[in-house]
C-alpha positions as CSV (number, residue, x, y, z in Angstrom):
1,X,25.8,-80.4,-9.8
2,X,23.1,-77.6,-9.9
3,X,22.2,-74.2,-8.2
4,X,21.6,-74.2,-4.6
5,X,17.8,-73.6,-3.2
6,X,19.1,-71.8,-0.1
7,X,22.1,-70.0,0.9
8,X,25.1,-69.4,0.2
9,X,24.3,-69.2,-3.4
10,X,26.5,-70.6,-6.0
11,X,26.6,-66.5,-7.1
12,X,27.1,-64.3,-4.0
13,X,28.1,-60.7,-2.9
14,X,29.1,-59.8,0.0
15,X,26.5,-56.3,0.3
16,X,27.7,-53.2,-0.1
17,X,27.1,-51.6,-3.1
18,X,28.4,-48.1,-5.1
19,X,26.0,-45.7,-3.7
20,X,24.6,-43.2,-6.1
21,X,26.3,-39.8,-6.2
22,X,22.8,-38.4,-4.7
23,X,22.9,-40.6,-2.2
24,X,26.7,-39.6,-1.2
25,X,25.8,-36.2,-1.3
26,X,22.7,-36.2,0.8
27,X,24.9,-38.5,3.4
28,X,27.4,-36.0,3.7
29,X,24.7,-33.3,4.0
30,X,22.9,-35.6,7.1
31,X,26.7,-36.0,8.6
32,X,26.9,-31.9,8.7
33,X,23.4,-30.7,9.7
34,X,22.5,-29.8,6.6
35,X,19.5,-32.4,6.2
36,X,16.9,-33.8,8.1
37,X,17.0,-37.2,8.8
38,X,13.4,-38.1,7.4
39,X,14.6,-36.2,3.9
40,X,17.3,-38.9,4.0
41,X,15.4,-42.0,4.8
42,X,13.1,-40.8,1.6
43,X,16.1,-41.0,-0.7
44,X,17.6,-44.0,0.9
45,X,14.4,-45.6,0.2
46,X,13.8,-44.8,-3.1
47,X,17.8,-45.1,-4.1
48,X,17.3,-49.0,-1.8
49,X,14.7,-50.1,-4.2
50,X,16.8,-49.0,-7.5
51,X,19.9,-51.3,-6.2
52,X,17.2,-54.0,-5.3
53,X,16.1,-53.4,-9.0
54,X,20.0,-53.9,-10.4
55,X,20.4,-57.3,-8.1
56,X,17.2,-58.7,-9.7
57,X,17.9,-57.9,-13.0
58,X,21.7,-59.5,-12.8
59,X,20.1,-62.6,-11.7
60,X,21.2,-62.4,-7.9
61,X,19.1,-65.1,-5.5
62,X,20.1,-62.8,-2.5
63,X,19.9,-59.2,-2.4
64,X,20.9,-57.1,-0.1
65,X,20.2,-53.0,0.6
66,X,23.6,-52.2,-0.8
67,X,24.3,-50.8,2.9
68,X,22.9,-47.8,1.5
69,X,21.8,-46.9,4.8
70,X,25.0,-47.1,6.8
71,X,28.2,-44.9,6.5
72,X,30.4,-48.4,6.7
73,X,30.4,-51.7,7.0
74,X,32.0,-51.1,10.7
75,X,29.9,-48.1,12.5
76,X,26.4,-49.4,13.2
77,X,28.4,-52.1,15.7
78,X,29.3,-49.1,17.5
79,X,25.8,-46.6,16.7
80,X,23.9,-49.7,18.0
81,X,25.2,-50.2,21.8
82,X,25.5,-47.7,25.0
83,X,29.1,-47.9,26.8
84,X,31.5,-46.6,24.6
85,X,32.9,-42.9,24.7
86,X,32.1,-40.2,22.1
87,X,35.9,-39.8,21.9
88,X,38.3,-42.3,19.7
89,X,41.1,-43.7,20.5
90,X,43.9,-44.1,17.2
91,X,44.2,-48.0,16.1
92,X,47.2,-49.8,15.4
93,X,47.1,-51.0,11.8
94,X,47.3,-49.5,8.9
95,X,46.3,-49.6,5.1
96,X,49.1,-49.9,2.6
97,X,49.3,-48.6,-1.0
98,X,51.1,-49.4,-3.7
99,X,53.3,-46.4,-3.6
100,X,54.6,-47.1,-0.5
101,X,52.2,-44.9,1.4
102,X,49.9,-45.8,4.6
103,X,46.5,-44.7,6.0
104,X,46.0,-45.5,9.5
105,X,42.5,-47.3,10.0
106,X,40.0,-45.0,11.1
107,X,39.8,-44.3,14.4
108,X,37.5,-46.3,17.6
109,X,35.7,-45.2,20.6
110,X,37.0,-46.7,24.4
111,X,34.7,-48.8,26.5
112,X,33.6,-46.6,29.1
113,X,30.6,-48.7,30.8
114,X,29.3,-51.7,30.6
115,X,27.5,-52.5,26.8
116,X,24.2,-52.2,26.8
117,X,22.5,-52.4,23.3
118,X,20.8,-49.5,22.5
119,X,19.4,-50.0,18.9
120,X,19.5,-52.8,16.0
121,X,22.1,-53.0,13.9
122,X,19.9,-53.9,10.9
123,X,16.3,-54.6,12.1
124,X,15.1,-51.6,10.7
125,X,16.9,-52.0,7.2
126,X,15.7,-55.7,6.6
127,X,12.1,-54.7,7.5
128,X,12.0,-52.5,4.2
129,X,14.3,-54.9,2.3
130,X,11.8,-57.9,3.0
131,X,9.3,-56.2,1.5
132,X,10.9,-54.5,-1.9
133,X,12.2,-58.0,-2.9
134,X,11.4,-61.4,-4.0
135,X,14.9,-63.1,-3.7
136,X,16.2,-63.8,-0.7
137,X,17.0,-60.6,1.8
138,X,20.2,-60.8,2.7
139,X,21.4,-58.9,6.7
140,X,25.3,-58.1,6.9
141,X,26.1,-57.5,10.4
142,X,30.4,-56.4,11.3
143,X,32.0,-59.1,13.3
144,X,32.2,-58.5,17.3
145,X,36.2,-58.8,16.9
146,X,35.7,-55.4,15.7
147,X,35.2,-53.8,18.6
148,X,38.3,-55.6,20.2
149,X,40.9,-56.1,17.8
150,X,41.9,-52.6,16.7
151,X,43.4,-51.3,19.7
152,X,43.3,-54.8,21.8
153,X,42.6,-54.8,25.7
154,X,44.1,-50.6,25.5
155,X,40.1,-50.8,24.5
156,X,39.3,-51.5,28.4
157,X,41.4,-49.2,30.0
158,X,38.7,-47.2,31.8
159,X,36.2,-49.6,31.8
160,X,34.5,-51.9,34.1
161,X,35.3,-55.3,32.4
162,X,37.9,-57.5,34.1
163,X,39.2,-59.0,30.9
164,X,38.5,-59.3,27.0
165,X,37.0,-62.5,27.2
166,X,34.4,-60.9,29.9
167,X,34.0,-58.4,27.8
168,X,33.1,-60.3,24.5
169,X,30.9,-62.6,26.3
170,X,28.7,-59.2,26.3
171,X,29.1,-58.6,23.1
172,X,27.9,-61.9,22.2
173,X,24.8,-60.9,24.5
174,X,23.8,-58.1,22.4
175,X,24.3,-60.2,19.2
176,X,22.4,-63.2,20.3
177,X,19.7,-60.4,21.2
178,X,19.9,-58.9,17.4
179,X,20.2,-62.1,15.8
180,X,16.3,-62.7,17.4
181,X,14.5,-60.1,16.5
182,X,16.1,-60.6,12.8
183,X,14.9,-64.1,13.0
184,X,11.2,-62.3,14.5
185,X,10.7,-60.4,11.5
186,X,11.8,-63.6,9.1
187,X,15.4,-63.1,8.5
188,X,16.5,-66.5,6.8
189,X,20.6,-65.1,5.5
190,X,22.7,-63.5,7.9
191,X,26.5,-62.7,7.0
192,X,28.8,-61.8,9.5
193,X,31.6,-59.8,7.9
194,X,34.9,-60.4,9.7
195,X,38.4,-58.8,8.9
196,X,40.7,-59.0,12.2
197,X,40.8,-63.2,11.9
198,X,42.4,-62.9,8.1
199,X,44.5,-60.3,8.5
200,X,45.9,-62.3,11.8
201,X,47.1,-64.3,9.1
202,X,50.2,-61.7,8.3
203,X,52.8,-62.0,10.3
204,X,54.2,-58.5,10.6
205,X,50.1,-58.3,12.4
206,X,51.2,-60.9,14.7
207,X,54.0,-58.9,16.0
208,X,51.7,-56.3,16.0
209,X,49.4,-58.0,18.8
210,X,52.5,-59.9,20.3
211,X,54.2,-56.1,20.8
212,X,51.1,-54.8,22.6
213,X,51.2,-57.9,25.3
214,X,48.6,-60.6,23.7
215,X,48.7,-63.6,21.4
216,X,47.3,-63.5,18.5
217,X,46.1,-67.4,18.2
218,X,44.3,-66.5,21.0
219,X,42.6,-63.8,19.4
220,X,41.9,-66.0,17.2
221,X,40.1,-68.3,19.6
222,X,38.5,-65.7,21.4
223,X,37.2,-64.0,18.2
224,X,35.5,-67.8,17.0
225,X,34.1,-68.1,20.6
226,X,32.8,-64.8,20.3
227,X,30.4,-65.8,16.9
228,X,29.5,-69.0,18.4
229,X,28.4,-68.0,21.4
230,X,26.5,-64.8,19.4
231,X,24.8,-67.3,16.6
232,X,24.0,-69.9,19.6
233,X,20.4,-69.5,20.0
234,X,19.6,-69.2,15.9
235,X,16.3,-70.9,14.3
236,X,17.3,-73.5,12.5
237,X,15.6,-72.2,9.3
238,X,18.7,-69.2,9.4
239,X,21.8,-69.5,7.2
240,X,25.0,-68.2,8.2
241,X,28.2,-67.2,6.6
242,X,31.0,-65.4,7.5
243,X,32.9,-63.2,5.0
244,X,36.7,-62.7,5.5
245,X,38.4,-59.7,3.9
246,X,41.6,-58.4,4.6
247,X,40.3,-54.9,4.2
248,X,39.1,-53.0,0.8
249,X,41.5,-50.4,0.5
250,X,45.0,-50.0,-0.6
251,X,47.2,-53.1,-2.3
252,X,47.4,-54.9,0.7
253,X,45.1,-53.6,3.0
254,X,45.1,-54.0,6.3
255,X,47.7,-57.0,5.8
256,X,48.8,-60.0,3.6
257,X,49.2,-63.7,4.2
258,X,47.2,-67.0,3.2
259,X,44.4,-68.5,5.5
260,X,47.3,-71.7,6.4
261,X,47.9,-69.5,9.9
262,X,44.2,-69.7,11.3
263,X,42.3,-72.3,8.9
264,X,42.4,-75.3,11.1
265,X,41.3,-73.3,14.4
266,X,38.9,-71.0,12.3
267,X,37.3,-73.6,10.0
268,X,37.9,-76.8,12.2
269,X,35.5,-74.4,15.3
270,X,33.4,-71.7,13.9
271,X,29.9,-73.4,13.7
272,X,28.7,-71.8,10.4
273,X,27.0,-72.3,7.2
274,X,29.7,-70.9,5.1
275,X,32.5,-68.3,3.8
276,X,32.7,-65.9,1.4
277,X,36.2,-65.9,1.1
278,X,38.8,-62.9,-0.2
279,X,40.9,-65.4,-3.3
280,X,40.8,-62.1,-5.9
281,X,44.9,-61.5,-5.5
282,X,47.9,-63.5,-4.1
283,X,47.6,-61.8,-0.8
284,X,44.9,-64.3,-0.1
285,X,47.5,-67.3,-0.4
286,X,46.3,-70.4,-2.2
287,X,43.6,-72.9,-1.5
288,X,45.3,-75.7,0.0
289,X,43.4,-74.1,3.4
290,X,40.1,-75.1,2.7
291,X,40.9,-78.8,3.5
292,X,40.1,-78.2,6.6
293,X,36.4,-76.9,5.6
294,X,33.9,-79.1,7.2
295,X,31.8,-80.9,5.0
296,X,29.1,-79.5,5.8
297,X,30.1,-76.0,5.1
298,X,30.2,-74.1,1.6
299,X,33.1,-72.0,0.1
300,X,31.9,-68.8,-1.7
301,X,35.3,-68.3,-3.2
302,X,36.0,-64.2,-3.6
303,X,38.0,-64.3,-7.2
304,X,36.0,-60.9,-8.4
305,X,38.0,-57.8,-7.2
306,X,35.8,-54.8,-6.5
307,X,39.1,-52.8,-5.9
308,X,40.3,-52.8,-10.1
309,X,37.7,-51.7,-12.9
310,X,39.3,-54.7,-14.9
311,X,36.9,-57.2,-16.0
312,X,37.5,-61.0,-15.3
313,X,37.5,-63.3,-17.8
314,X,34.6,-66.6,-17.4
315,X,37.3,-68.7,-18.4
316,X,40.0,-67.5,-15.9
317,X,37.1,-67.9,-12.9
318,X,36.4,-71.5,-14.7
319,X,39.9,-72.5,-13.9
320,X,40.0,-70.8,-10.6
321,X,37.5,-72.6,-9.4
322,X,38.5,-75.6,-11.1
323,X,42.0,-75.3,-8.8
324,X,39.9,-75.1,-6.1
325,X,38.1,-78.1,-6.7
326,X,41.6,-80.0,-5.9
327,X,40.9,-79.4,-2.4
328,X,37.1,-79.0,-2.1
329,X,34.4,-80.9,-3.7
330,X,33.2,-78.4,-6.5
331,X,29.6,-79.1,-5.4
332,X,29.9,-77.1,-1.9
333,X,32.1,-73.8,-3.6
334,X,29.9,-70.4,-5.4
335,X,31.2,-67.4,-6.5
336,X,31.5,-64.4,-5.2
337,X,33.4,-60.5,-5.2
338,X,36.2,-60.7,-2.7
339,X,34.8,-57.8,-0.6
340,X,31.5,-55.1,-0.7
341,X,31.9,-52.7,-3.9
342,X,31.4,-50.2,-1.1
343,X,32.8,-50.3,2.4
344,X,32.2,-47.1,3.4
345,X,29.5,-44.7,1.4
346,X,31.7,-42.5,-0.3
347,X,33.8,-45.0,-1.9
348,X,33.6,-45.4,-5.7
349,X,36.5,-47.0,-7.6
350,X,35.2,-48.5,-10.3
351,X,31.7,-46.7,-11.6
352,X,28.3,-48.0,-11.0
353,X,28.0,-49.8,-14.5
354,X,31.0,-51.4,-13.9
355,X,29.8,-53.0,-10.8
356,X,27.0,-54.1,-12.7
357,X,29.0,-56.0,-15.5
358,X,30.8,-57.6,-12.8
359,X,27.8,-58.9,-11.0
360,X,26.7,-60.2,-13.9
361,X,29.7,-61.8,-15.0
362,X,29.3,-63.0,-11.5
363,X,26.3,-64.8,-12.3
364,X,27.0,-66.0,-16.1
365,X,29.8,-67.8,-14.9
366,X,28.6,-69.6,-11.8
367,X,25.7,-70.6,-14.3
368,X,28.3,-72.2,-16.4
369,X,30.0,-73.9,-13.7
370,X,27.2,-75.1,-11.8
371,X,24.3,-75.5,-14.6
């Protein structure tokens, strides 16, 4: 065994990272009018190349901005395409919390025309990242089920699409059309971060989608088309993974349930290079799933939680992986946090040097495991 030459790397992350409180501050005061957006891009830029700085010095063969850029994971699908209303429309899942308490997912907007896209969803960011960095840029881009899944086909209502699959196919479009002008400016790691096809996995989810009038296998199906036919056209020089999360927020999130539901239809169809996939807590099920990994494909297993300050232990990883290795040859699995330490930009549970110890335990112990 050794370390891989090109990604997924046998230590990951998925991309988001704590912002700096300045940087929380100065987003809030771009969100109310109170700063000019060229005052932000001059702290964004100088806060980007501080993270970049922290991912070097951990050891980390991909960096990433942090996201420091974006407000979450989820908005620059919608900031970067024409057709959808300024208005939202409430979703139909929720976060739960180990009190007992819900938060609804925050809102989305309706299709009101047909998609056009309108800007890049990360062009701009991995033109400045390319440049700050020596490791390998990493691009995270929100899944295209994201604009679908949330409310369903209530999305379409007053639009001119005939269907979802219609629909998605324009999606894909406007991905495909992303995806090349990455590849233009020599994007080599794209991850695609997807949470409706996990949390499909949960049955109370699936009654969910069955109550509103559609199956939820054949979201599933839909959703996988939808990558494929938006990674299609990518050089061949251009790794991609997909990152499934059940959401970052709450004790189960947006819902619970092992990867047994989807894995054949998901793994056995999505034509990718890899997963970084959520294993930090029980909600993610066991590993018997990844049987149906192709061999060709690698499993960045998620057993770092960025939700609890609580540092892992190298040996407990060790034997995590180790279980893992039942099912999966150990030489196509890494290491990674089960989600971004930052979602959305004003999220900080665990402290900025906590992140860091658990980025480097990240790395100490893949180096251990893989030499």
């Amino acid at each position: 065994m050794a370390q891989r030459t090109k990604p997924p790397f046998r230590a990951d992350h998925v991309g988001s990272l704590i912002r700096p409180q300045e940087l929380r501050d100065a987003r809030q005061a771009r969100l109310g009018g109170r700063l000019p957006a060229a005052e932000l891009a001059v702290i964004e830029d100088r806060l980007v190349r501080e993270v970049i700085g922290l991912q070097e010095r951990v050891g980390l063969q991909a960096v990433t901005d942090g996201e420091f850029r974006r407000t979450s994971f989820r908005e620059v699908l919608f900031e970067s395409m024409r057709g959808f209303s300024n208005e939202r429309v409430d979703t139909d899942f929720s976060f739960s919390y180990a009190d007992g308490s819900s938060r609804r997912a925050t809102p989305v907007p309706r299709v009101v025309s047909r998609l056009e896209r309108s800007g890049s969803m990360a062009a701009g960011d991995f033109r400045f990242l390319k440049t700050a960095t020596k490791a390998t840029p990493k691009v995270m881009l929100p899944a295209p089920s994201l604009a679908h899944w949330f409310v369903g086909d209530r999305v379409l209502a007053d639009s001119p699409y005939a269907d979802a699959g219609e629909y998605m196919a324009d999606i894909a479009g406007i991905y495909r059309e992303e995806i090349a002008e990455l590849a233009s400016l020599g994007c080599t790691y794209v991850q695609i971060d997807e949470v409706p096809i996990p949390v499909i996995c949960d049955p109370a989810v699936q009654a969910t989608i069955a109550a509103r009038g559609e199956d939820p296998m054949a979201l599933i199906d839909l959703y996988v088309d939808t990558i494929n036919d938006a990674i299609r056209d990518r050089p061949p020089g251009m790794t991609v993974v997909v990152h499934m999360c059940r959401g970052n927020e709450g004790v189960a999130g947006l819902g619970s349930g092992g990867y047994e539901a989807v894995a054949e239809r998901v793994f056995g169809r999505l034509k990718v290079d890899g997963y970084l996939l959520e294993y930090d807590t029980p909600r993610a099920g066991d590993f018997a799933p990844l049987r149906f990994l192709p061999r060709e494909a690698i499993a960045v297993l998620g057993l770092v939680s960025t939700k609890v300050a609580e540092l892992e232990t190298r040996d407990a990883l060790k034997r995590r992986v180790g279980d893992a290795a039942r099912v999966v040859d150990i030489d196509r699995l890494g290491l990674c946090p089960q989600c971004g330490f930052a979602t959305l930009y004003r999220y900080d549970r665990l402290g900025i040097e906590v992140q860091e110890r658990k980025l480097e335990l990240l790395v100490a112990t893949a180096s251990e495991i893989w030499g």
